[in-house]
Each structure stands twice: as C-alpha cells, then as structure tokens.
VOGUMAR-102878 format. One line per field, with one value per residue: x, y, z of N, C-alpha, C, O in turn; residue number from 1; residue in one letter. Coordinates in nm, 2 decimals, padded with zeros to 4 digits. Example, Ala and Ser with C-alpha at 12.3 -4.5 7.8 and 13.67 -1.06 7.14 Angstrom:
# VOGUMAR-102878
nc1: (01.32 / 01.28)
nc2: (-00.57 / -00.22)
nc3: (00.78 / 00.71)
cac1: (01.23 / 01.37)
cac2: (-00.45 / -00.11)
cac3: (00.78 / 00.71)
cc1: (01.32 / 01.29)
cc2: (-00.33 / 00.00)
cc3: (00.78 / 00.79)
oc1: (01.42 / 01.34)
oc2: (-00.33 / 00.11)
oc3: (00.85 / 00.80)
nr: (1 / 2)
rest: (a / s)
# end
This chain:
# VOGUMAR-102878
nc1: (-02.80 / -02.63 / -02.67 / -02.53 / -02.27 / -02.25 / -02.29 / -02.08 / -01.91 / -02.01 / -01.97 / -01.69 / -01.56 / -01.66 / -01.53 / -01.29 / -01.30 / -01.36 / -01.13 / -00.88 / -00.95 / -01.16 / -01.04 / -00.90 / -01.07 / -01.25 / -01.05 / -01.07 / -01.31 / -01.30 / -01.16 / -01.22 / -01.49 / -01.35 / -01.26 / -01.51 / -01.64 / -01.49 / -01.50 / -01.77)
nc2: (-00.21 / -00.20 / -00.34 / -00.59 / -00.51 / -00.49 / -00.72 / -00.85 / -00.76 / -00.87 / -01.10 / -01.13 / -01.05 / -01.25 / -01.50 / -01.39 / -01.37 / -01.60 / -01.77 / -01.61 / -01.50 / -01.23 / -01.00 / -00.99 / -00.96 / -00.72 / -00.58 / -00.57 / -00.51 / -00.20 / -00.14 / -00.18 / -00.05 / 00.21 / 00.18 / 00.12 / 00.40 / 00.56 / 00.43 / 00.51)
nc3: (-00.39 / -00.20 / 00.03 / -00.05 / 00.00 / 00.25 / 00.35 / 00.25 / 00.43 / 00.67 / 00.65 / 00.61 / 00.87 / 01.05 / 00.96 / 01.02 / 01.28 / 01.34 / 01.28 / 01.34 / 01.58 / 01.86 / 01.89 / 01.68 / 01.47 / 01.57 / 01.48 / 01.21 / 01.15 / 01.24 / 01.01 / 00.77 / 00.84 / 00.83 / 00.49 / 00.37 / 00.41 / 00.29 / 00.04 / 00.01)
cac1: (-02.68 / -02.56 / -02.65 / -02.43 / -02.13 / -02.26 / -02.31 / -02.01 / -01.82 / -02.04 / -01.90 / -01.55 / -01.56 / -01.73 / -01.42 / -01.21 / -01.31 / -01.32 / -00.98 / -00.77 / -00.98 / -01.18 / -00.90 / -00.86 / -01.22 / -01.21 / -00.97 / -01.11 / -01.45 / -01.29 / -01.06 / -01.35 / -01.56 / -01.27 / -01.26 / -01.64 / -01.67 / -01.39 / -01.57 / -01.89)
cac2: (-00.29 / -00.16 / -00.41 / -00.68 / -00.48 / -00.49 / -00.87 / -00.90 / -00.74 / -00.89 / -01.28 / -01.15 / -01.01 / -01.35 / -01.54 / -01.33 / -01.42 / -01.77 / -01.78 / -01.52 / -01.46 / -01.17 / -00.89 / -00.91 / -00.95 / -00.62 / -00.45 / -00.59 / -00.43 / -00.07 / -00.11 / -00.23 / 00.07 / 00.30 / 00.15 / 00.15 / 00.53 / 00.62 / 00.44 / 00.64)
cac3: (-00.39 / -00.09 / 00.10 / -00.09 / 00.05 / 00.39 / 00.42 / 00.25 / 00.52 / 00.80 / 00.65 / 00.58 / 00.98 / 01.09 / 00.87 / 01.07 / 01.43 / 01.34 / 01.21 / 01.41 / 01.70 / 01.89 / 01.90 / 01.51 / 01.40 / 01.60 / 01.39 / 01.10 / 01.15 / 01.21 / 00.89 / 00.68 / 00.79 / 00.73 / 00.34 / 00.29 / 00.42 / 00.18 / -00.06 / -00.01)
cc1: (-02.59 / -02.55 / -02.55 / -02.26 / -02.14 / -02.26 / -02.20 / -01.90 / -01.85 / -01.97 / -01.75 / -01.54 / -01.55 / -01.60 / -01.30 / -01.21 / -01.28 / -01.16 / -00.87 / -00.84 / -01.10 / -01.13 / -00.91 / -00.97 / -01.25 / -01.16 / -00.97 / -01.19 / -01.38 / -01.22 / -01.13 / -01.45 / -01.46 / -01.29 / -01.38 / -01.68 / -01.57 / -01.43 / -01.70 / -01.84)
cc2: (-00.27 / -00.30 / -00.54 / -00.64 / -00.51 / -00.63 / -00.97 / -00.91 / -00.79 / -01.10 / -01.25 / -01.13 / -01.17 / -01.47 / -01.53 / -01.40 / -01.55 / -01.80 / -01.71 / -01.45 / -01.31 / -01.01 / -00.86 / -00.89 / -00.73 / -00.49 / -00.47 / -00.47 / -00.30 / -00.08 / -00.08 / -00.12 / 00.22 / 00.34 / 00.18 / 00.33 / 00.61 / 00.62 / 00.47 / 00.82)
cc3: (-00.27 / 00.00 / 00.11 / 00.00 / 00.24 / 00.47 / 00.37 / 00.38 / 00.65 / 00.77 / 00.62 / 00.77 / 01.08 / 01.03 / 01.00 / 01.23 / 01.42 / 01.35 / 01.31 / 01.55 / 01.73 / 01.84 / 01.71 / 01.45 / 01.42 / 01.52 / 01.24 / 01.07 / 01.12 / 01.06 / 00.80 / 00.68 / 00.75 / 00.58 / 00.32 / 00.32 / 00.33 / 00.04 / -00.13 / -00.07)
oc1: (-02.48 / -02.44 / -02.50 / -02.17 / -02.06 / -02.23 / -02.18 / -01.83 / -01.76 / -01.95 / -01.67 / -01.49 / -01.47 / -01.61 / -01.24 / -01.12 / -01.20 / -01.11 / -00.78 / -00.79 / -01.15 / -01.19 / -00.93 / -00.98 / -01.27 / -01.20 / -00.89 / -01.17 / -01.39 / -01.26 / -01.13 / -01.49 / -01.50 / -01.33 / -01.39 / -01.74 / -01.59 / -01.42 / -01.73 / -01.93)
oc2: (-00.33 / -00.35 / -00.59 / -00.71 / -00.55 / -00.65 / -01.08 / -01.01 / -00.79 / -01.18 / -01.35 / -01.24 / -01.19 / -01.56 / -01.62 / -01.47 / -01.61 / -01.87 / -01.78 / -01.35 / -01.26 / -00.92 / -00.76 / -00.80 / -00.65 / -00.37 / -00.42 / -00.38 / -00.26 / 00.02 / 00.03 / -00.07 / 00.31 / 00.45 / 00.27 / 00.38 / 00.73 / 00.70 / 00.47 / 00.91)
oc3: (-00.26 / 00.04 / 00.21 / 00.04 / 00.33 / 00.59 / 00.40 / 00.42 / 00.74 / 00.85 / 00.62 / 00.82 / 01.17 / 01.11 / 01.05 / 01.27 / 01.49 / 01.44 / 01.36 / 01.61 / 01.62 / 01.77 / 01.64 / 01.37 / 01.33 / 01.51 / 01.16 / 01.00 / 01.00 / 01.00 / 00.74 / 00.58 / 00.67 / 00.54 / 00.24 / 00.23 / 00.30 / -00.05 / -00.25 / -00.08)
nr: (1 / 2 / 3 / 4 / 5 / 6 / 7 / 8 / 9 / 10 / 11 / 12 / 13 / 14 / 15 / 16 / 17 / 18 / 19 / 20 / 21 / 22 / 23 / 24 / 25 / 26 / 27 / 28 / 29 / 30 / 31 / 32 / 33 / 34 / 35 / 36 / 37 / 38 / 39 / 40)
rest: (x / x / x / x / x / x / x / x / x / x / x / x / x / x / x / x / x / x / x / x / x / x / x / x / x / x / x / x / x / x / x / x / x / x / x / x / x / x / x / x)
# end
C-alpha cells in the first residue's frame, strides 16, 4: 500500500506545478517528504 501514498504525492506535486508554478511544486515535494518520513 505504499505505493498509493507515493502516487498520491506524485499527482498532488504535479497539481502543484500546474497551479502555482515551479518554485512551489518545489517546496511541495520537500514538505511532502518531510510528512511521509515522519510518517514512517
């Protein structure tokens, strides 16, 4: 089931660029693995 988190974060990321550009997709990603390594 791991992978569900991973492809969630790769279409929330992919959302992100669309919508608010490069730069934030960016600081999506690091946040996102922040949260999922916290939540390991």
């Amino acid at each position: 089931m791991t992978m569900d988190k991973k492809m969630i974060t790769v279409i929330l990321i992919w959302l992100a660029y669309k919508l608010f550009g490069f730069e934030s997709a960016i600081i999506y990603f690091l946040l996102s693995t922040f949260l999922l390594t916290d939540f390991d």
